[in-house]
VEXDREN-2710 file (C-alpha; in Angstrom, 1 decimal):
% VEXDREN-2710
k/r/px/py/pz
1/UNK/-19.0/33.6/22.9
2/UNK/-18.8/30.1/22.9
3/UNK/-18.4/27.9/19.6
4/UNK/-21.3/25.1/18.5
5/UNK/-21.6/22.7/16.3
6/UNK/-24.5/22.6/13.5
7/UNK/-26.2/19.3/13.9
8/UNK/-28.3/17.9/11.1
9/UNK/-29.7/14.2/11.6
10/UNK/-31.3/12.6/8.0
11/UNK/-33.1/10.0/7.3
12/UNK/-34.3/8.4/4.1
13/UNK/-38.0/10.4/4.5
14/UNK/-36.8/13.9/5.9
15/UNK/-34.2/15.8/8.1
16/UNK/-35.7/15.3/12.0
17/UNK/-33.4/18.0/13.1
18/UNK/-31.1/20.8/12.2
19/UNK/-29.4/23.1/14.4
20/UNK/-26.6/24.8/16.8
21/UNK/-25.4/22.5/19.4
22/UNK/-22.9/22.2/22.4
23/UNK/-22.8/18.7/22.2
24/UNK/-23.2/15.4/20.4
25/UNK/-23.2/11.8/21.7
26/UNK/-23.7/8.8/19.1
27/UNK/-23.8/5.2/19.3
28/UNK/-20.8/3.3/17.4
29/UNK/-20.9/-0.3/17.2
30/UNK/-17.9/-0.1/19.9
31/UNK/-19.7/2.2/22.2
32/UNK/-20.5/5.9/22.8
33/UNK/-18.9/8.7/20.8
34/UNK/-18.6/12.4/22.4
35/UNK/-18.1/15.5/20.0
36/UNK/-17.2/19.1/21.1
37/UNK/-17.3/22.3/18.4
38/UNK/-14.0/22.2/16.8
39/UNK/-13.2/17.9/17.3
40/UNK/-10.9/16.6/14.9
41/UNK/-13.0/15.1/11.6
42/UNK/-13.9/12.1/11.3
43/UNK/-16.4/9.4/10.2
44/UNK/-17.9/6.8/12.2
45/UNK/-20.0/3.8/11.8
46/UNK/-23.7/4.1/14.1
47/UNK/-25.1/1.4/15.6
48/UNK/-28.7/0.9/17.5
49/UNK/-28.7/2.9/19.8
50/UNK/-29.0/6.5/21.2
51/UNK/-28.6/10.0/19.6
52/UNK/-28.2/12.7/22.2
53/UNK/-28.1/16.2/21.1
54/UNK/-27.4/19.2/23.5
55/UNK/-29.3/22.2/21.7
56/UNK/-26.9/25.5/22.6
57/UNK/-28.5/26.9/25.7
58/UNK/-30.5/24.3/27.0
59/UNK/-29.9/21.9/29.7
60/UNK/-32.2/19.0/28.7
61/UNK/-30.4/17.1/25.6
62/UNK/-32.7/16.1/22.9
63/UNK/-32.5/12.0/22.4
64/UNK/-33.4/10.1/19.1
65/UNK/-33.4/6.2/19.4
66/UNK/-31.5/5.4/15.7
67/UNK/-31.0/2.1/13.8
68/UNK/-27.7/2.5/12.5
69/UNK/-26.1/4.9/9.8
70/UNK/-23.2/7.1/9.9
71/UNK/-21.5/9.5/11.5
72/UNK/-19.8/12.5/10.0
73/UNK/-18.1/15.5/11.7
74/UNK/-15.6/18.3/9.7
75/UNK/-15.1/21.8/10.7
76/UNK/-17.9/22.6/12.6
77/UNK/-20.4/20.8/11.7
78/UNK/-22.0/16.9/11.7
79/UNK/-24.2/15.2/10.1
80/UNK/-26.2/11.7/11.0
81/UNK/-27.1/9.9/8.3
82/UNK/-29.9/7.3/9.5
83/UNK/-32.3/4.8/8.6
84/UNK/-34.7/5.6/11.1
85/UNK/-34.3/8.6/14.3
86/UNK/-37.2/8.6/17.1
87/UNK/-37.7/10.6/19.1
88/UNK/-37.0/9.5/22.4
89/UNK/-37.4/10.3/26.5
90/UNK/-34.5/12.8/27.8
91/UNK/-31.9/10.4/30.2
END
């Protein structure tokens, strides 16, 4: 079986997503950011930019636009902490 990654992303108003994923890609203020189940922890700084979330057994990731934040990941599991996450087109 392979391993996820629970995923939530908060904002001040609610949490706009919470779940198993195979995948996250964040925006640091020095570019993109990849994380795998089992990465190394760690905390990041978010810039503007794009959230891209691979739901476990789905092809299409799900992209939120976000305004900055952070960036947290230990064990398995991360969470975005962001002023604002909208929902955006899949790239």
């Amino acid at each position: 079986m392979a391993r996820s990654l629970l995923v939530e992303v908060v904002t001040p108003d609610a949490t706009v997503f919470s779940g198993e994923v195979e995948s996250v890609v964040v925006t640091t203020p020095e570019g993109e950011l990849g994380v795998l189940p089992m990465h190394a922890p760690l905390v990041a700084r978010l810039g503007k930019g794009q959230l891209r979330l691979r739901p476990v057994g789905k092809e299409a990731a799900q992209v939120f636009t976000t305004e900055g934040g952070y960036f947290q990941v230990a064990e398995d599991k991360a969470i975005v902490l962001t002023d604002s996450a909208q929902a955006a087109d899949a790239a």
